[in-house]
C-alpha positions, 0 to 999 in steps of 0.5 A: 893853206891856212884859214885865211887863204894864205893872208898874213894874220894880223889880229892875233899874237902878243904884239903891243902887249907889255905884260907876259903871264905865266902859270904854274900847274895850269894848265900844264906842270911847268911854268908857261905862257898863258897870256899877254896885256897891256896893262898891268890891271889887265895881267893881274885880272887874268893871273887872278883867273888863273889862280882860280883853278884848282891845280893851279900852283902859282902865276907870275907877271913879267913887264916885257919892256923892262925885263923883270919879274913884277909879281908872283902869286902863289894860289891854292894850299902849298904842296 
């Protein structure tokens, strides 16, 4: 049985959102999934915070809707 007593979760999850972002280095060594928005500020505002970490390597913003890369940042010194 889940937290909700076996009810459908419908507040979580990335639906409606059209920005993916990934991050490389943080918080694992590949690139991943950290997050959704959907907006494009609000993609950048979290990659920005992301990039804060000191492992972090790098982050990118895909657009959902139109299948492409839109933005890759590169953080910190590169290795």
């Amino acid at each position: 049985m889940t937290h909700s007593g076996g009810k459908p979760h419908t507040n979580i999850g990335d639906r409606g959102q059209r920005y993916e972002v990934r991050s490389a280095g943080y918080p694992k060594p590949e690139m991943r999934t950290v997050g959704w928005a959907a907006t494009l500020e609000g993609a950048y505002e979290m990659a920005k915070a992301f990039r804060e970490h000191p492992s972090c390597l790098r982050t990118e913003i895909f657009d959902r809707q139109q299948n492409d890369l839109v933005i890759t940042n590169y953080a910190g010194v590169l290795r």
